[in-house]
C-alpha positions as CSV (number, residue, x, y, z in Angstrom):
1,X,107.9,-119.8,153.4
2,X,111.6,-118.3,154.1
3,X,114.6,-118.9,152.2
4,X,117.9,-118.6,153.0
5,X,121.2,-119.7,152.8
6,X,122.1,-123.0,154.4
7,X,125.3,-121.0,156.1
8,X,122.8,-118.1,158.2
9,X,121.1,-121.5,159.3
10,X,124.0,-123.6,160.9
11,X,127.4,-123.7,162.4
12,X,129.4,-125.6,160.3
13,X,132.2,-127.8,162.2
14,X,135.3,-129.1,160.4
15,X,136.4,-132.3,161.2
16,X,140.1,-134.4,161.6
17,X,142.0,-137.7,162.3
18,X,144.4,-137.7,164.8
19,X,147.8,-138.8,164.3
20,X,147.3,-142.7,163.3
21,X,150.8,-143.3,163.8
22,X,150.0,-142.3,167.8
23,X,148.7,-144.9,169.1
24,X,147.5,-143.0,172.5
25,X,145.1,-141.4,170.3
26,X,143.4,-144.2,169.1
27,X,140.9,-146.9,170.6
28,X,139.3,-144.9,173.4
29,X,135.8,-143.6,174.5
30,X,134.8,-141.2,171.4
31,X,133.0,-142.5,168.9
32,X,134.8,-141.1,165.8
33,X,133.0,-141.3,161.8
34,X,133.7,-141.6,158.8
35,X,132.6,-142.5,156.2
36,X,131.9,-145.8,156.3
37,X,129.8,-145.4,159.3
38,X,126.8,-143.6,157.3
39,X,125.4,-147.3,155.9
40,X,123.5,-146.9,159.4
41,X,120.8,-144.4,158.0
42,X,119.3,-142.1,159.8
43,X,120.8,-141.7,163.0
44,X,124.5,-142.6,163.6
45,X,124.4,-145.1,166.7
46,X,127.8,-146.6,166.3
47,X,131.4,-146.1,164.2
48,X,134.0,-148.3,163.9
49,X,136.5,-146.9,165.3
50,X,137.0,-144.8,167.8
51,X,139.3,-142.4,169.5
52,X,140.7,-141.1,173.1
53,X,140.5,-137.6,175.1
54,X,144.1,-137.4,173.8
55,X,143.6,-137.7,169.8
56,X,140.4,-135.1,170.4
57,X,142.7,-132.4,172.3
58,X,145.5,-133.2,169.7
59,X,143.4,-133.2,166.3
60,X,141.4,-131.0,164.5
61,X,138.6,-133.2,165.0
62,X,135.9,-131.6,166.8
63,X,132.9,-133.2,169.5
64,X,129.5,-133.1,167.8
65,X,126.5,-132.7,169.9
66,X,123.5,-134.8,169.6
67,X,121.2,-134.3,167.4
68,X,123.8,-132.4,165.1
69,X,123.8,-133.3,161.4
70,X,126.8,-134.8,159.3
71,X,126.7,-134.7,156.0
72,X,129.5,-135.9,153.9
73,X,132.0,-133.5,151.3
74,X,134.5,-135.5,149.9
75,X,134.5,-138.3,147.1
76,X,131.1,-139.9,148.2
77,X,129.2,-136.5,148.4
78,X,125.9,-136.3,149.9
79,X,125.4,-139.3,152.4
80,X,123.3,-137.6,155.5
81,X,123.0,-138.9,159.0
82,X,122.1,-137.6,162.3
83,X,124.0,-138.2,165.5
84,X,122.5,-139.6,169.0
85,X,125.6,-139.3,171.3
86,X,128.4,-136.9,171.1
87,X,131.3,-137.8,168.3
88,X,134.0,-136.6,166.5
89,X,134.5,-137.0,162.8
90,X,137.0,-137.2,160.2
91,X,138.0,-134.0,157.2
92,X,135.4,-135.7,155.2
93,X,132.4,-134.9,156.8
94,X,131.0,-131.8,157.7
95,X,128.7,-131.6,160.9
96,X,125.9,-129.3,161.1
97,X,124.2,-127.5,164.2
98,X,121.1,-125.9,163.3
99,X,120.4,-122.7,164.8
100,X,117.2,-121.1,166.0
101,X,115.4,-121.1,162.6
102,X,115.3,-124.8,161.9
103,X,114.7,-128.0,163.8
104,X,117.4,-130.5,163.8
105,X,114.9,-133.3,162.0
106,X,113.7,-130.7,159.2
107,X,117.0,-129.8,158.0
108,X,118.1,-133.4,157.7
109,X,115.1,-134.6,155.5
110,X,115.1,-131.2,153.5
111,X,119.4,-132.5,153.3
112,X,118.2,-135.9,152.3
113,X,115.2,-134.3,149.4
114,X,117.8,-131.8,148.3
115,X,121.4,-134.3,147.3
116,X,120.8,-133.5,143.5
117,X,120.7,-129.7,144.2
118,X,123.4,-129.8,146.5
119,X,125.5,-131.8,143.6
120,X,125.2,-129.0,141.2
121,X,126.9,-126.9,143.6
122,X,129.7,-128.8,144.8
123,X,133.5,-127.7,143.6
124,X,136.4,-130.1,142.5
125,X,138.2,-130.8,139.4
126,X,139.3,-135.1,140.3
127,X,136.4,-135.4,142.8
128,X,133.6,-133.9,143.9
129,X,133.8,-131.8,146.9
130,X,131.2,-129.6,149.2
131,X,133.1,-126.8,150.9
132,X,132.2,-124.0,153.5
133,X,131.1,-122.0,150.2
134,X,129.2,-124.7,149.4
135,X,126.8,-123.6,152.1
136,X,126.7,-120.0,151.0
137,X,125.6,-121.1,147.7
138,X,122.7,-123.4,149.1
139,X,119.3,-122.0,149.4
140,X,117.0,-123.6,152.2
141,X,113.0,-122.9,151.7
142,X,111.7,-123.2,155.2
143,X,108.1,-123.0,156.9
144,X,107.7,-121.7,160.7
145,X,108.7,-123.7,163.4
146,X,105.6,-125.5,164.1
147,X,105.2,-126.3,160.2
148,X,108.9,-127.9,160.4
149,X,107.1,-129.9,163.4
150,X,104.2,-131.6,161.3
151,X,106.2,-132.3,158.5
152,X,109.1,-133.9,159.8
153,X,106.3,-135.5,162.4
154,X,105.0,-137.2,159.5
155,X,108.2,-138.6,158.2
156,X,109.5,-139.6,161.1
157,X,106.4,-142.5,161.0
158,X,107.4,-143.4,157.8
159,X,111.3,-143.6,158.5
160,X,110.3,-146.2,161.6
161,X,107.8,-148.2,159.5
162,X,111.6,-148.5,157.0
163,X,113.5,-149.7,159.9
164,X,111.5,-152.0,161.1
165,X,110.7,-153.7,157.5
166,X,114.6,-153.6,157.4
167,X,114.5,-155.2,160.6
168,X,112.3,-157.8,159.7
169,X,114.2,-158.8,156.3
170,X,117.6,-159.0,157.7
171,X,116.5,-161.1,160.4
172,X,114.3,-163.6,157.3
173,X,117.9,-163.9,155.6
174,X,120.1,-164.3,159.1
C-alpha cells in the first residue's frame, strides 16, 4: 500500500463567480456549481445556474474536465461529487484532477470514507475551511492501479443499486 499526500496526487483548481452585476456573464452554456448543486450525489449532471464564454475568460473560475473531482472547502466542508461534462465552479469548491497514481473513482470514494479525517485538518476560526495546505496535510493510503480497479469496481454496483432504490421511492411519493 502507498501513502502519500493528497497534493503529490492531484492538481488542485481554484474556483470563481463572475461579476453577478454583469449580466453578459451569466445564463450561458457552462454549467457553473456551487454548492447547492452537490444534493445530486455522485456525479454532478446539472447546476442551477450557469454561465457564458465571457464570465469564464473574465473570472477566476476555471473549466473542469470530466471525471474531475469537486470537493467542497468552505462552510459546508466535505460534500464530494464527480463531474460528467466540463464545468466551472464557484471559490467554494475545490476541483481535483487525479494524476497518474490514482483513478478518478478511487479517490472519490476514499474522499467520501475519509470526511471525518479530512475535518480534523481543516483551518478557520468562524467556519470551517479546507485550503491548498489542507492537501499537504492529508495522507492518501493507496493500492496499485489494478487494486483501485476492483475496489472501486465493487462499489460502483452498490452506488447504482442506491440510485435506483432512490429512483424507485421518489417516484412511490410523486
Amino acid at each position: 500500500m502507498n501513502r502519500k499526500p493528497l497534493s503529490d496526487l492531484v492538481t488542485i483548481i481554484s474556483g470563481g463567480t463572475p461579476k453577478r452585476s454583469n449580466e453578459e456573464y451569466w445564463d450561458g452554456q457552462i454549467p457553473w456549481i456551487s454548492v447547492k448543486d452537490f444534493h445530486q450525489g455522485k456525479h454532478i449532471n446539472h447546476t442551477e445556474e450557469s454561465i457564458t464564454e465571457s464570465g469564464l475568460m473574465n473570472s477566476s473560475t476555471n473549466l473542469l474536465e470530466k471525471d474531475d473531482i469537486i470537493i467542497s472547502a468552505r462552510g459546508t466542508v466535505g460534500l464530494v461529487s464527480m463531474i460528467v461534462t466540463p464545468m466551472a465552479f464557484n471559490q467554494s469548491i475545490f476541483g481535483l484532477r487525479v494524476q497518474d497514481e490514482l483513478t478518478p473513482e478511487y479517490l472519490y470514494y476514499w474522499l467520501k470514507l475519509n470526511i471525518p479525517y479530512i475535518k480534523n485538518n481543516v483551518h478557520g476560526s468562524v467556519f470551517d475551511t479546507i485550503t491548498r495546505d489542507t492537501f499537504k496535510i492529508i495522507e492518501v493510503s493507496y493500492p496499485l492501479l489494478e487494486e483501485q480497479e476492483k475496489a472501486t469496481e465493487s462499489l460502483r454496483l452498490l452506488d447504482s443499486k442506491i440510485e435506483m432504490n432512490t429512483q424507485l421511492n421518489d417516484n412511490l411519493v410523486a
